[in-house]
Structures are given as C-alpha cells and as structure tokens.
C-alpha positions as CSV (number, residue, x, y, z in Angstrom):
1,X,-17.1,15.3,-7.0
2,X,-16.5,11.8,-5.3
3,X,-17.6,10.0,-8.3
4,X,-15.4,12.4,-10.5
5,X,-12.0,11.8,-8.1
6,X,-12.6,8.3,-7.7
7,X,-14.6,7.1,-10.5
8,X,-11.3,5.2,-11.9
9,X,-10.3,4.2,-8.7
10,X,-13.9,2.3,-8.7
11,X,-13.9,0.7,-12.1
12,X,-10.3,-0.5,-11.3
13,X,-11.4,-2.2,-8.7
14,X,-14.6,-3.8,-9.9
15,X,-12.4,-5.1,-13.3
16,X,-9.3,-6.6,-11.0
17,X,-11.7,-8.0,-8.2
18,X,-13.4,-9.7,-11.4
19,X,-10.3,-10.9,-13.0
20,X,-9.0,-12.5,-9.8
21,X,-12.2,-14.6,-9.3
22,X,-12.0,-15.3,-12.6
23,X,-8.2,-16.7,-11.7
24,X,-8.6,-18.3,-8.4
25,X,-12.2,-18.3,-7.3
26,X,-13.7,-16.7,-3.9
27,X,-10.5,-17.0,-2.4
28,X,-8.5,-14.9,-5.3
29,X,-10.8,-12.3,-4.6
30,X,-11.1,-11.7,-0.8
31,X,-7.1,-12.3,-1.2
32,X,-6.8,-9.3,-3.9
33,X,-9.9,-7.3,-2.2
34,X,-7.6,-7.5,1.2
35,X,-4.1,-7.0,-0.5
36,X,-6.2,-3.5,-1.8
37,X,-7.1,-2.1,1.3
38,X,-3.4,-3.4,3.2
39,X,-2.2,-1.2,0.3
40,X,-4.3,1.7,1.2
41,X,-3.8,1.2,5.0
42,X,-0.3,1.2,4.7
43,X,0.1,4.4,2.4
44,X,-2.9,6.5,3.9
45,X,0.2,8.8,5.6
46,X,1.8,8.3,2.1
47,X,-1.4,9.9,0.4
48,X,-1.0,12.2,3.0
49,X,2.6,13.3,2.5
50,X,1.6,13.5,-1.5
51,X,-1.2,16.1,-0.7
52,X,1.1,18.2,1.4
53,X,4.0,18.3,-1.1
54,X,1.6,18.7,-4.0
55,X,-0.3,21.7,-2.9
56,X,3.0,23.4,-3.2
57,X,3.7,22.6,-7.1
58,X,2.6,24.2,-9.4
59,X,-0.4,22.4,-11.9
60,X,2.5,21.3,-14.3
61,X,4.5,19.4,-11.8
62,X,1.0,17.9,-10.0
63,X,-0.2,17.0,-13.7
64,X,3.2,15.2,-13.8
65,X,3.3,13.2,-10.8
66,X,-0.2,11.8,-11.3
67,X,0.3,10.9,-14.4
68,X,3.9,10.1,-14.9
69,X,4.6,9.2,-11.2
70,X,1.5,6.6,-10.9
71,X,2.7,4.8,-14.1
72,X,6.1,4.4,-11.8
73,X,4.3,3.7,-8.4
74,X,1.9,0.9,-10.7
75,X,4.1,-1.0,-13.0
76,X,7.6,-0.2,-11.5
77,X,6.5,-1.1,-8.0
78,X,3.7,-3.1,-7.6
79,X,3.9,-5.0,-10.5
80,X,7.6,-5.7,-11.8
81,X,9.2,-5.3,-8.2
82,X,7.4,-8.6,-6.3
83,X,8.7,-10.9,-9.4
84,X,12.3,-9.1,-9.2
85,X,11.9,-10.4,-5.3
86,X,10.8,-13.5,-5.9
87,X,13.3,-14.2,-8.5
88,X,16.7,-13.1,-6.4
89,X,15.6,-15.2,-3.3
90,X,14.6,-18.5,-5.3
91,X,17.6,-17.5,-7.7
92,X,15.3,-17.4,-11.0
93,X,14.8,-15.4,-13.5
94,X,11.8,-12.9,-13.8
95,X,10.6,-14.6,-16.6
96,X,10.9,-18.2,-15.3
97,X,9.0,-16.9,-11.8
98,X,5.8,-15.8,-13.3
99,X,6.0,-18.8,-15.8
100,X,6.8,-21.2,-12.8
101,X,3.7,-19.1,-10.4
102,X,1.6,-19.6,-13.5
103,X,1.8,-23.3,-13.9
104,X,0.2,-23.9,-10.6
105,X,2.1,-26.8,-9.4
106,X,0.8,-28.9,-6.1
107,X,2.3,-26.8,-3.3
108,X,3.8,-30.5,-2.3
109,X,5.8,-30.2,-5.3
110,X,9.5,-29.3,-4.3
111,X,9.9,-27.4,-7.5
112,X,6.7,-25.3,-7.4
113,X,6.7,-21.8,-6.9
114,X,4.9,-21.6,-3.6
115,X,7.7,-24.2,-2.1
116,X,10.6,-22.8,-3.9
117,X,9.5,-19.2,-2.0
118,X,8.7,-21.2,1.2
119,X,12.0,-21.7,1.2
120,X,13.6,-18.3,0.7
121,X,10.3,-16.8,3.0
122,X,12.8,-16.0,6.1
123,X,15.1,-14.1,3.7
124,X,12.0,-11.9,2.4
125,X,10.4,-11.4,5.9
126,X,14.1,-10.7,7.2
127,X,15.0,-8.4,4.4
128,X,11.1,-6.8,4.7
129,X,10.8,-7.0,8.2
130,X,14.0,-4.9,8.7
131,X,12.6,-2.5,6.3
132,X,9.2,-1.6,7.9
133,X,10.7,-1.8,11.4
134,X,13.6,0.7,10.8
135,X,10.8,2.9,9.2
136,X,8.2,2.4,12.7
137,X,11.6,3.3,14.5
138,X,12.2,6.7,13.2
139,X,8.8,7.5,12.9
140,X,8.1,6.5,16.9
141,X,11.0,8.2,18.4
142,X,10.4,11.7,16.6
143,X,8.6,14.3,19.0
144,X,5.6,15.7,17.4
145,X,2.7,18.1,18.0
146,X,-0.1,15.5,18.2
147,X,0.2,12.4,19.7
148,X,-2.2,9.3,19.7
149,X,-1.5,6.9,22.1
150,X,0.6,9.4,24.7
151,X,0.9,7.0,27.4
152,X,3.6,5.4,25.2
153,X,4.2,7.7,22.0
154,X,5.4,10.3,24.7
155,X,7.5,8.8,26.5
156,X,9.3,6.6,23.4
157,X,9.7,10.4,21.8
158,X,11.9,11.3,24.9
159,X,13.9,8.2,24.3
160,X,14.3,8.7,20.7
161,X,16.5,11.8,21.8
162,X,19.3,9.5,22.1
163,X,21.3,9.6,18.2
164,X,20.8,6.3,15.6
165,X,19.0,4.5,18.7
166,X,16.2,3.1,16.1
167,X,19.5,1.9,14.3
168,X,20.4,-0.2,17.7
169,X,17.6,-1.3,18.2
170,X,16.8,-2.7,14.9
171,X,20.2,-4.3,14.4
172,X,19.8,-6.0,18.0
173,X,16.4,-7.5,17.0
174,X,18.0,-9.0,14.0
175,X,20.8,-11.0,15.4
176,X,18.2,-12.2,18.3
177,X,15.7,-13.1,16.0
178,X,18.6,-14.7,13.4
179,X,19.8,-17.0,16.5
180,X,16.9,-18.2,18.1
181,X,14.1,-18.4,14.9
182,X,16.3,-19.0,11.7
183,X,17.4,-22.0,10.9
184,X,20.0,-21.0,8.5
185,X,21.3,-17.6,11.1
186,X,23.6,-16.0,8.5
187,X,21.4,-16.0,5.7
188,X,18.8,-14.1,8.0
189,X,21.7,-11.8,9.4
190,X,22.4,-10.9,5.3
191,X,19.4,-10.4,4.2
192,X,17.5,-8.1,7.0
193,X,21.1,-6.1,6.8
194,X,20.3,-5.5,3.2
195,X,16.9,-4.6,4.5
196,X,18.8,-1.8,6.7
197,X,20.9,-0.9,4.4
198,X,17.7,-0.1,1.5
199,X,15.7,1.4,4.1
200,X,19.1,4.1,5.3
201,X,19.6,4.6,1.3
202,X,16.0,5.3,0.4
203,X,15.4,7.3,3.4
204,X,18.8,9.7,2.6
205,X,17.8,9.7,-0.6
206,X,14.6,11.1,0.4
207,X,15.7,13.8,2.7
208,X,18.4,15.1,0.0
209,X,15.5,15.4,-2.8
210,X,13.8,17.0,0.2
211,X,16.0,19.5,1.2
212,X,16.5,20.5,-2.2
213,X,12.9,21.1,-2.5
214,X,12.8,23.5,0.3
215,X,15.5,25.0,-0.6
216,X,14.1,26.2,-3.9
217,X,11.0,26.6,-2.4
218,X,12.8,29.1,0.2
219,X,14.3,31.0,-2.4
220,X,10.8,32.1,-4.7
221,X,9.0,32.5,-1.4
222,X,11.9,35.2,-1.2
223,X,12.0,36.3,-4.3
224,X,8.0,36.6,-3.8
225,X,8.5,38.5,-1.1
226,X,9.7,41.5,-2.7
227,X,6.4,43.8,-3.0
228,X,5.8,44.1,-6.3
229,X,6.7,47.1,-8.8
230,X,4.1,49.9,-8.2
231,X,2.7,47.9,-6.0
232,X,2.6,48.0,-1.5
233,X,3.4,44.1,0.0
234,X,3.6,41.1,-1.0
235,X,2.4,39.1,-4.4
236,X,0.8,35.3,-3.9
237,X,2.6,33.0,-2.4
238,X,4.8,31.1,-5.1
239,X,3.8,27.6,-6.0
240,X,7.1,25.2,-7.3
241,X,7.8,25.5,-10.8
242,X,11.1,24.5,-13.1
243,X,13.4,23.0,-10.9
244,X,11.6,23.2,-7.8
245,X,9.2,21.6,-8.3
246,X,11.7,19.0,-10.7
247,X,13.2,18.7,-6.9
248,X,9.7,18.0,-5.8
249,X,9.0,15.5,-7.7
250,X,12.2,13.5,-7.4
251,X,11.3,12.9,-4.0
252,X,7.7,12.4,-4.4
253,X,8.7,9.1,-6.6
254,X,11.7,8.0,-3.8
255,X,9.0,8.9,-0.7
256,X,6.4,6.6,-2.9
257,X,8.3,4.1,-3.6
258,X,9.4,3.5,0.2
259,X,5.7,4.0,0.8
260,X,4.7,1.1,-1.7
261,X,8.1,-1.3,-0.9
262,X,6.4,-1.8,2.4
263,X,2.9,-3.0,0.8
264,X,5.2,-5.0,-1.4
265,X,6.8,-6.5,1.7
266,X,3.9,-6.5,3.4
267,X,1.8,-9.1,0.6
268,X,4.0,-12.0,1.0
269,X,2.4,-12.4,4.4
270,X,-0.7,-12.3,3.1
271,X,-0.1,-14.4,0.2
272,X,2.8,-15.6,-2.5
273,X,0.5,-15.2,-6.0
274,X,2.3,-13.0,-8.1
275,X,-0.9,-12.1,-10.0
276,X,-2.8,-11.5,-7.0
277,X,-0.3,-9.3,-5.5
278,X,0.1,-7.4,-9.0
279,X,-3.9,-6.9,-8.8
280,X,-4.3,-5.8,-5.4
281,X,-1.6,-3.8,-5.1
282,X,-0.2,-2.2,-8.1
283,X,-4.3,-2.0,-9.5
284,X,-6.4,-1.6,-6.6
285,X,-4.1,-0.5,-4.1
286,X,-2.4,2.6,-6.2
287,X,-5.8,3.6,-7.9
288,X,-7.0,4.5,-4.6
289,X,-4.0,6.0,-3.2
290,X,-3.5,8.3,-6.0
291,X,-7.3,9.3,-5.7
292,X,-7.2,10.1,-2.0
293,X,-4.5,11.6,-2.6
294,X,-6.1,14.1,-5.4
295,X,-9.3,14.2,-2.8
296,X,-7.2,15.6,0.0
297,X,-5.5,18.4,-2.2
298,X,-9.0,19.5,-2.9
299,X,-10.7,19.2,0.1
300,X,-7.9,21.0,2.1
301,X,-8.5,19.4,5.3
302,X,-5.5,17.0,5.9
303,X,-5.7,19.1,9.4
304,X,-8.9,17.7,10.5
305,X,-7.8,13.9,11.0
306,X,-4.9,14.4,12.9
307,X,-4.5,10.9,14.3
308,X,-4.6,9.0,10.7
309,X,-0.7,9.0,10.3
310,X,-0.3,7.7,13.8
311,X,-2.8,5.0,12.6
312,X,-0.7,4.2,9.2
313,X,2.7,3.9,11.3
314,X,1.6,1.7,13.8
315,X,0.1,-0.3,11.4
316,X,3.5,-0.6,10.1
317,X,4.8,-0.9,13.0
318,X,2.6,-4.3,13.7
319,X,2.9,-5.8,10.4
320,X,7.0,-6.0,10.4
321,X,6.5,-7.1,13.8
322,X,4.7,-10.1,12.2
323,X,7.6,-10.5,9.0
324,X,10.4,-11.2,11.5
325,X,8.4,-13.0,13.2
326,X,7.7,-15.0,10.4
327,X,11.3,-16.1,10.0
328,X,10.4,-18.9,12.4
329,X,6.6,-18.9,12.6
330,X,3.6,-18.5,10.3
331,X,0.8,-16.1,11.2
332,X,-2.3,-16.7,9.8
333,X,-2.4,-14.3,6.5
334,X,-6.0,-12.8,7.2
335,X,-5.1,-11.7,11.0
336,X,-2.2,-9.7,9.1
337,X,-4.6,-8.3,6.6
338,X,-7.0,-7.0,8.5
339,X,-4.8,-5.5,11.4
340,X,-3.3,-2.4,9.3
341,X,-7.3,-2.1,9.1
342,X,-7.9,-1.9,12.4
343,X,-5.3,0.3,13.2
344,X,-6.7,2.8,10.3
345,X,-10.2,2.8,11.5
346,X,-9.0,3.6,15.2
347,X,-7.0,6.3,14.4
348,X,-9.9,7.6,12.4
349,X,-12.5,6.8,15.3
350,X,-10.2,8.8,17.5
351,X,-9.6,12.1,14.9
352,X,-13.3,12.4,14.6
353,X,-13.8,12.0,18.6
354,X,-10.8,14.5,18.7
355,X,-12.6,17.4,16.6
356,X,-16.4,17.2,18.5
357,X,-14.6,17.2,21.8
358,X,-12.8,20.2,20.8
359,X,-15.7,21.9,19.0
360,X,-18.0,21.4,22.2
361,X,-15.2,23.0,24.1
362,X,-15.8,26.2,21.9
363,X,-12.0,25.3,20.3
364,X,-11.6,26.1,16.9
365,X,-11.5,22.9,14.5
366,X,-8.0,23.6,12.4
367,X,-9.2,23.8,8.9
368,X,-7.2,24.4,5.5
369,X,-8.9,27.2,2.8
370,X,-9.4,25.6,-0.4
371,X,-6.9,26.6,-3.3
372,X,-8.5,27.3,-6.5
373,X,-5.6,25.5,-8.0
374,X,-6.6,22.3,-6.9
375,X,-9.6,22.4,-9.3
376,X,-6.9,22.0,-11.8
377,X,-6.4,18.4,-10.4
C-alpha cells in the first residue's frame, strides 16, 4: 500500500534530485534534497489539516482536490510564485528573472541575480518573516487539548487570552527589528506590513471558506438526522457533496496555499536558485505532501501522533525567527534546513513516547476506524 500511495512521490523525487545534479552538481542536490523535506516539515500539520477536511468530502470533491488542487499547490505556488517574488523586489519581470538566474553570472557581478536579490533579501525576509511569525503567534496563543512543551505552551495559551495580542506583538517586532538591523528602516517597515497584511487576508479568507463549510456540513448532518422513511434512527453520517463540499474545497486551496507561501518564504534562506527552489519544493516537496496526505485519510490514525502539529508550528515558529533576523544577519542556510527537521522528528519522538506510556498505563491509545471510502483515494 506504501508503494501504491507513494510510488509517485518516489519517482518524483529520484527524477528532480537527478536533474538538479545534473544543474548544479552535489551541491544542487543536497540543496533541492533539503528544500524537499523543509517543504514536508513545514506542511506536515498542513497534510494534516487536508486529511481531516477530506474525510468529510465526498470521493468527487477528494478526487478534485488531489488532482485539480495539486496542479494549483505545484505550478501556482511553488513554481510561478518564487519568480513573481523575485521579480517585484528586484523590480524585473518574470521572464527576465529566470533568464537573468539562468545565465549564471559571478555572484561579484552587481547585475547578477544572486546580487540583485541580495539586495532586496531584507524586503523578502521582512515581508516572509512577518508572515510565518503572525502564523506561530496565533497558533501559540490558542488553548488546546494537547500540549507539547507545557512548561511554556501553557502558560503563552493563558496569555493569548488577551484580543489581537499576536497582532502587537508582531507589529512591535517589526519596527525594532526595522530600526536597529535594516539599513534602509522604511523599506523593512513596508514590506513586513505587507507581510501582515497577506497573512490577516489569507487567514480571513480561510476562516470564511471555513465557516461556510461547516455550515453546509451542519445542515446534511441535520437533514441526515431525520430517521429514515420506514426506517427507526439515523442513516450514515453525510459526507460533503455539491456545494459543500465546493465550500470545502475553496478553503482547502486558501489553507494550502498559506501552508506552501511559508516553504516559499522559507527557501530563500536556504538558497536564491529559482530552479532549485521549483525542484524541491513545487516537485519534491508537494509530491510528498499530497501523498501523506492520501496515507493519513486511509490509515485513520491522525489521533495517534498527537505532538506532530506542535512540531510543524514551532518549526515555523524558528524559521521566521531566522528571516527577520536575516534583515541584518545571515544564518548559515543548512542550520535553517535542517532545524524544521529537528523539530519534526521530536515531536514525533515524543508522540510515540506519548502512546507506550499511556498503553503501559492500561489507557486506551485514541484510534480512528477506517472508512471504506478512503479506498476510493
């Protein structure tokens, strides 16, 4: 069944690891082979989210979003997006960007693309960094059931009680950071407000196509509810369908493409290659996003790891630490890399520790009963 869910994911990987040695050597691949797993680090709770959503549509809509939806998250995203960036903050065309990244100029060249981007790098980490960090904000100062780290997730989810404090927060960190790091203040100030702004405008958008969703989703499970004609309860529980699961989608795509913005956002620390970021990311990195996310809908057991999405989020958390930091100092690309790893594995350490404590306690290990539906995937 692995083989089956991931077998694309696999071949994916093997042709875009071999096209990026074949475009910049050993180091275009352990750059691409790092951007691909940033990418999965960064949108395990993504993959997560996708599952959970997706086991409530019915096969039509699921069919639609893996198909239809990846196509977005791939060539919308991961591939067209970085050159759009690149392009606004070195004020060049698409077109000219790739041709310019292309040519390969000596990075000592003020009119290469690596300098040209230097230059507009505390824009992009201002604009990114805002991003991410707005997102680690909300995410930290929510109460939840489970927490990871509850010597400080705990108490920051008391804080967050207090209304738009992420907001505060975040807007204070960028004028410090614009008057003590940038050396051009009001260009920093601009661009990591834009950065606010996108992240407010994805995330409403996000929570109206999510609302919607439920609310469509409320009214079948109500309609379902109504024991059937000759018959004494309840039929199965409804599955989104028509414009429910229209709803559903809508806000799968916004929720993915927030979810694959910061991996975007996130690759300019690691490196500025265009073609390296399109192969890691929009290849590598969606291939096996989509295909965990098809592997948790059938397995059923997003209950077990319950620590994963703490992982992903302070991952997050760390790496648009690093961006605005990177408005005045560099950090070295493969310490960034490998720390949305690190968090990942931890969190995944600690979920598996979490279930054999509680099963030698005698406590019953939450589990989720297949759905026969998700064969269909």
């Amino acid at each position: 069944m692995n083989l089956r869910i991931f077998g694309w994911s696999y071949a994916v990987t093997a042709v875009s690891l071999a096209v990026a040695f074949g475009y910049g050597g050993w180091e275009a691949l352990v750059l691409c082979a790092i951007l691909g797993v940033l990418e999965v680090s960064l949108s395990f709770d993504n993959a997560v989210v996708n599952a959970t959503v997706l086991e409530r549509m019915d096969a039509f809509w699921q069919k639609i979003f893996l198909t239809i939806g990846i196509v977005i998250a791939v060539f919308g995203m991961r591939l067209v997006f970085p050159l759009v960036i690149v392009a606004v903050t070195a004020e060049l065309n698409p077109v000219e960007a790739l041709t310019l990244a292309l040519e390969r100029r000596p990075e000592d060249d003020p009119t290469s693309y690596a300098a040209l981007l230097g230059e507009a790098y505390p824009q992009i980490a201002a604009f990114g960094g805002m991003f991410l960090f707005m997102l680690f904000l909300d995410w930290i100062f929510e109460e939840r059931e489970h927490t990871w780290m509850s010597w400080l997730e705990k108490p920051l989810a008391r804080i967050g009680q207090l209304n738009r404090l992420s907001i505060v927060i975040a807007l204070v960190a960028l004028v410090l950071l614009a008057e003590f790091l940038a050396e051009e203040p009001a260009v920093v100030l601009v661009a990591g407000a834009l950065g606010a702004v996108t992240y407010l405008g994805v995330n409403g958008l996000g929570d109206f196509f999510e609302q919607a969703g439920e609310q469509q989703i409320e009214k079948l499970e109500e309609r379902d509810e109504q024991p059937a004609r000759g018959g004494s309860g309840p039929s199965r529980l409804a599955k989104a369908s028509g414009k429910a699961g229209f709803f559903l989608f809508l806000y799968l795509e916004v929720l993915d493409a927030a979810f694959s913005f910061d991996g975007v956002i996130g690759a300019f620390a690691i490196t500025t290659d265009p073609i390296i970021i399109a192969l890691g990311l929009g290849l590598i990195g969606a291939m096996f996003v989509r295909s965990l996310t098809v592997f948790l809908v059938r397995k059923g057991t997003l209950a077990d790891y319950v620590y994963l999405e703490h992982g992903a989020h302070w991952a997050i958390g760390a790496l648009s630490v690093i961006l605005l930091v990177g408005i005045g100092y560099h950090v070295n690309e493969v310490v960034t890399g490998l720390l949305g790893v690190v968090f990942i594995v931890g969190a995944l350490v600690s979920s598996i520790v979490r279930n054999r404590r509680l099963a030698a306690r005698g406590e019953e290990v939450p589990v989720v009963e297949p759905d026969m539906e998700r064969a269909q995937l």
